[in-house]
N, C-alpha and C positions, 0 to 999 in steps of 0.2 A: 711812823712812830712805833715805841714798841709796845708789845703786847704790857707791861707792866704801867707803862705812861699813860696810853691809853686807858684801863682799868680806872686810874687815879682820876681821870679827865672825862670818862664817858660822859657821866649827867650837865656836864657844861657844853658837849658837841653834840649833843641829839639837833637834827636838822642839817648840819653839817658832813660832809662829805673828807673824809678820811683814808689815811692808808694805813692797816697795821699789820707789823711785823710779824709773826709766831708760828706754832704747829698746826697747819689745816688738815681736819680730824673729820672723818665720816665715817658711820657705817654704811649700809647702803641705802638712804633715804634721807639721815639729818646730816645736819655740814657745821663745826663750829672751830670755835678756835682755844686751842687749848698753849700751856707755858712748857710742853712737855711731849715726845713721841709716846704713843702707848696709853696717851693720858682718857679717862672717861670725865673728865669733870669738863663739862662745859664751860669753861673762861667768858666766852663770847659764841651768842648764838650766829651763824653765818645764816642768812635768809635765803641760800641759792640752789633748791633742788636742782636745777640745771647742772651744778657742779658735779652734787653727785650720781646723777645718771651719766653721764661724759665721762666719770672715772670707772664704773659698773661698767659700761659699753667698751669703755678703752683699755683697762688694767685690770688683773684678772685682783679679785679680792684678797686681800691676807687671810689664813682659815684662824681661827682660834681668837676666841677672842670678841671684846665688841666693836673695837678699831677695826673696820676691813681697812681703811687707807688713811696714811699722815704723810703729811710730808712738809716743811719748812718752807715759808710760802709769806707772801707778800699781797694782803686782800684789801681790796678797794671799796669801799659802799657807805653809804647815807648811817649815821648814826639814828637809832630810833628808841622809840621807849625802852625802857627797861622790859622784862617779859613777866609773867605775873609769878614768877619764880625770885626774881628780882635781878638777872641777868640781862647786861647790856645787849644790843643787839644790833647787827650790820644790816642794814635791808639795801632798800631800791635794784642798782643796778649794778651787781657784787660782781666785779671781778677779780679772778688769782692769779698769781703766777708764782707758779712752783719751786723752789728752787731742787734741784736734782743732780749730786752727784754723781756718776756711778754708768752701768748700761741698762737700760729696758727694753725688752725683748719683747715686740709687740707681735 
């Protein structure tokens, strides 16, 4: 679904297992999902430090900035409470996939 559907829909799929659409946004610690590259506003918290150590380890960081990594992306995971900020959130067992056009020089 998309990152806006989703938004509309969270508080009805908490327990529920989902896939949403958007910008997968990290510095190098938090993981969320945001409706925009570049974007700092957390939309949707992503619960998966895994993600972002795999992108620090794999992809050298962007410098400037508090986005080190975005990229258009496709995440999978368990819808959960809201956070006490009031922001939906993805947990359990969050998988991404990327979508990337272009060359990466690893």
């Amino acid at each position: 679904m998309t990152l806006p559907d989703f938004l509309t829909m969270a508080d009805s799929l908490v327990g529920q297992s989902v896939r949403v659409e958007g910008w997968l946004t990290s510095d190098t610690v938090n993981v969320w999902l945001a409706d925009r590259p570049h974007s700092e506003e957390e939309l949707v918290v992503v619960q998966a430090p895994h993600i972002a150590e795999w992108l620090l380890r794999h992809i050298p960081p962007r410098l400037g900035g508090v986005c080190a990594y975005y990229f258009e992306a496709e995440v999978s995971g368990v819808v959960q409470s809201r956070s006490s900020e009031g922001t939906p959130v993805l947990g359990g067992e969050v998988r991404a996939v990327l979508k990337f056009a272009g060359r990466l020089h690893v």
